[in-house]
C-alpha positions, 0 to 999 in steps of 0.5 A, spaced: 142 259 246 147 263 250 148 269 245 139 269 244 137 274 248 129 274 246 126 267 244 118 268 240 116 261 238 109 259 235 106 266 239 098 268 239 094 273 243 086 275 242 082 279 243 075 281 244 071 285 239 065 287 244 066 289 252 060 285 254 064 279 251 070 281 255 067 281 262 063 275 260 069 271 258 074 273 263 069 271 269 069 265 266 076 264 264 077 266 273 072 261 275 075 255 271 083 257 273 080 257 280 077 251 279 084 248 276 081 248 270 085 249 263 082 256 259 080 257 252 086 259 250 087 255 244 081 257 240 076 263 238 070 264 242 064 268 239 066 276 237 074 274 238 080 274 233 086 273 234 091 279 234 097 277 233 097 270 230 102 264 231 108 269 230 115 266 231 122 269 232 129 269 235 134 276 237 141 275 239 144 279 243 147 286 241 142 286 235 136 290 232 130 287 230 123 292 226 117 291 226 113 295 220 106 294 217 100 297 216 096 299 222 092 293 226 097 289 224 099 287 232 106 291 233 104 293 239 101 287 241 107 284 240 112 289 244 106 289 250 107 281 251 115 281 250 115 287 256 109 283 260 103 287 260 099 281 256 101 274 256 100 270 250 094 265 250 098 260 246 105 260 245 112 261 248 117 267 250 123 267 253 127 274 254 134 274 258 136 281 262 134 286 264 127 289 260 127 297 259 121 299 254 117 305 252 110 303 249 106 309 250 107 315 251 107 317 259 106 309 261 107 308 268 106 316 270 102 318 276 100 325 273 099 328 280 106 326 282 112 331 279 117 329 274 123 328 279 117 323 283 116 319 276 123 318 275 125 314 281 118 310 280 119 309 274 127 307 275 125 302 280 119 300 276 125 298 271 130 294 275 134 301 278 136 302 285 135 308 288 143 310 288 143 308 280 138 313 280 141 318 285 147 317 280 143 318 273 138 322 276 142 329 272 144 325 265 136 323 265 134 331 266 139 333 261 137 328 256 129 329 257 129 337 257 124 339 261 127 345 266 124 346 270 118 342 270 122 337 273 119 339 280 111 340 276 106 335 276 106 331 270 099 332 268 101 339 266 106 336 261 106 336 254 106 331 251 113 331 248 115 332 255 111 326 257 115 322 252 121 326 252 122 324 260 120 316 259 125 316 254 131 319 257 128 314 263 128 307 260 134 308 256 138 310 262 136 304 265 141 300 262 137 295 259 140 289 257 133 289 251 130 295 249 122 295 246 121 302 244 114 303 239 114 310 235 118 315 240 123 317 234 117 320 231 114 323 237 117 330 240 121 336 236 127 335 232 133 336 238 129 330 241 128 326 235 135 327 233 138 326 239 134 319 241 137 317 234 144 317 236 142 315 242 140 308 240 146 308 235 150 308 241 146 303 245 145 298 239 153 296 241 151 293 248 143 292 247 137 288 244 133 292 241 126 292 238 123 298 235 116 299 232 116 305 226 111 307 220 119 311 219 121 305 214 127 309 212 130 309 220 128 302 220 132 301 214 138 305 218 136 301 224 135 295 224 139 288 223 133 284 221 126 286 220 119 282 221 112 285 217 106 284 220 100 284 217 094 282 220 097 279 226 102 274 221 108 275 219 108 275 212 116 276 212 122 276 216 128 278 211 133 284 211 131 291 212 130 292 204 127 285 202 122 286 208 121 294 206 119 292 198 115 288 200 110 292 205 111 297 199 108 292 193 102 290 197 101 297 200 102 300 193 097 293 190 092 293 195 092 302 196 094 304 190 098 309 194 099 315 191 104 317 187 110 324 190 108 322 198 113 327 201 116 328 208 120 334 209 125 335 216 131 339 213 129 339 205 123 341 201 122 339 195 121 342 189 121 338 182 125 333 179 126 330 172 130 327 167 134 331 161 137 328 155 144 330 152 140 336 149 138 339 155 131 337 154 126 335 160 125 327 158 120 321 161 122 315 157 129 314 156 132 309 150 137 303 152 144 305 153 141 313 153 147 317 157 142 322 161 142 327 167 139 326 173 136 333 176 133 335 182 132 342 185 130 343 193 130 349 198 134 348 204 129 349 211 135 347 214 142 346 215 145 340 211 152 340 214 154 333 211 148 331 206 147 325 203 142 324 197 140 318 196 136 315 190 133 308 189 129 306 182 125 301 183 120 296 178 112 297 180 112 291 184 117 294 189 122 290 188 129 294 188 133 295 182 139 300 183 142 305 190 146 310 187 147 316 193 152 322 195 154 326 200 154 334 199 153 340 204 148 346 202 147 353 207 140 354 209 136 358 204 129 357 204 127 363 199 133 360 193 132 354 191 138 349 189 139 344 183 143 337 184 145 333 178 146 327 177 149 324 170 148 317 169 152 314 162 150 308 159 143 307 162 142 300 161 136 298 164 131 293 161 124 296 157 120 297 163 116 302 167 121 304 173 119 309 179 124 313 183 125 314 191 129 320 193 131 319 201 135 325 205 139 324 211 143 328 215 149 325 218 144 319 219 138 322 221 132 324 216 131 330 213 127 328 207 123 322 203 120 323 196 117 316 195 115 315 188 118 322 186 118 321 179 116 315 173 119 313 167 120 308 163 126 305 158 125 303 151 129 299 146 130 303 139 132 297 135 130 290 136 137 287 136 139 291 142 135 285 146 136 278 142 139 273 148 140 278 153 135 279 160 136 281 167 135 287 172 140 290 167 142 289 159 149 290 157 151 292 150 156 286 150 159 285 143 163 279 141 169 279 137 172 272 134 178 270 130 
């Protein structure tokens, strides 16, 4: 119990779905606790539903735990009770340390104070002193990058700049636990890049929980994962089990569309299979030697590259991860071609897609899901007698 820095147990929040019912039931609620009376926490009212559902979870120390889902799943939710803005009508939560948390942009900010204002109540709001503070007060302007508005009302603030600042306040604070809900997907690229290596950094000392619909840093991220869904927790696995299994209940209940791209430092432009005629293929035979061909243009720099491939069957289950680190100068007029062979592709007979992730040095530069579907045929019979799996091996026995 000492190395667990976060205990969630049997954990559930509601709310209401009309504001008359709120102001209804909260008046109610005041007038039984302040008559020693228990509230109607444990059980639905008229017009309530349940937020968050009987969610159950523990995090050690130095750990990092994502949560993904579709959005009304209860994420925020969840980080809104553990940093203490709601309480939760049933369950349990025991957090240790120091919280530092960055929920909504601009949360805590007084928009007629300046932003050297905002730090030091913000810092204090967090667990600072004003001689940490003091100490700090230049690493945390630097790492914001807003110049010379630190003397200018936040109100006049962009929102990157809003969230900029939060950020660089709360990972300054030295939390022992950090809750940060989509702040890598807010602002430009510098900020975006350097709160990644910031919270690689802190990943060494500090708890952390990130809220994301960027499933590939969440991959990167995270120790653990939870998919929400609905206010449940459909599962609690590793980052590649929990991420298939939000793909194939979002791609069986949505029929997600297919070649969905997001693009940092890469634009893509086609990809394919070829035979060893050099001709474009989309149903492969067992045990076919092909090549794998993708062309792109850079939008940027892509120093230190790697190109990562995944194929996976039509339930979203994983199959294979093939990746290669590469370098390419910026060049968005000429487009660029990698090529990939694979000997011996020993696939079973089935429908397969392809997912192609870019990072730069870790950081995303580009994800194509669905990039490609294709499928791998048996030419004879006999290829497939007594044999099954996620591979088939052209295995012969020979006897004296």
């Amino acid at each position: 119990m000492n190395d667990i820095a976060i205990k969630v147990e049997h954990v559930s929040k509601k709310f209401c779905k009309r504001l008359r019912h709120t102001m209804l039931y909260g008046t109610v609620d005041i007038a039984r606790s302040t008559l020693g009376l228990l509230p109607h926490s444990g059980q639905l009212r008229v017009g309530e539903f349940w937020a968050v559902d009987d969610v159950s979870f523990e995090l050690k120390r130095g750990e990092t735990l994502g949560i993904i889902g579709p959005n009304g799943a209860g994420k925020t939710t969840v980080l809104k009770m553990l940093n203490g803005i709601f309480m939760p009508d049933k369950g349990k939560i025991i957090i240790k340390g120091r919280v530092g948390a960055l929920i909504e942009v601009g949360a805590g900010f007084h928009p007629m104070l300046t932003g050297r204002e905002n730090i030091y109540i913000n810092g204090t709001i967090l667990g600072m002193s004003k001689r940490e503070i003091d100490k700090k007060f230049d690493d945390i302007v630097n790492f914001a990058d807003i110049g010379d508005f630190i003397d200018s009302p936040v109100k006049h603030y962009s929102s990157g700049m809003y969230v900029r600042l939060g950020f660089a306040i709360a990972i300054h604070c030295e939390p022992d636990i950090l809750l940060v809900d989509e702040v890598l997907a807010v602002g430009d690229e510098k900020f975006r890049k350097n709160s990644y290596y910031k919270m690689r950094e802190l990943m060494k000392t500090t708890t952390i929980i990130i809220v994301s619909h960027n499933l590939f840093q969440i991959e990167h991220l995270c120790n653990r994962v939870i998919y929400l869904d609905k206010g449940k927790v459909k599962l609690l696995d590793t980052p590649e089990q929990a991420i298939a299994r939000y793909y194939m209940d979002f791609d069986s209940s949505t029929k997600i569309e297919r070649g969905i791209r997001k693009e940092e430092t890469i634009k893509f432009e086609d990809v394919y299979f070829e035979d060893n005629k050099g001709e474009r293929i989309n149903r492969i035979a067992i045990f076919e030697d092909v090549k794998l061909i993708l062309k792109f243009k850079c939008i940027d720099e892509m120093i230190d590259s790697t190109f990562d491939f995944r194929i996976y069957q039509p339930n979203g289950i994983q199959l294979t991860r093939f990746d290669f680190q590469t370098a390419f100068a910026k060049n968005d007029r000429e487009s660029h071609q990698l090529e990939i062979e694979i000997r011996n592709l020993n696939l079973p007979p089935g429908k397969y897609y392809l997912e192609i992730k870019v990072a730069e040095k870790a950081y995303i530069g580009g994800i194509w899901y669905n990039a490609l579907n294709f499928e791998i045929y048996a030419k004879t019979s006999h290829l497939l007698q007594h044999r099954s799996g996620y591979c088939i091996l052209d295995a012969h026995c020979k006897s004296d």
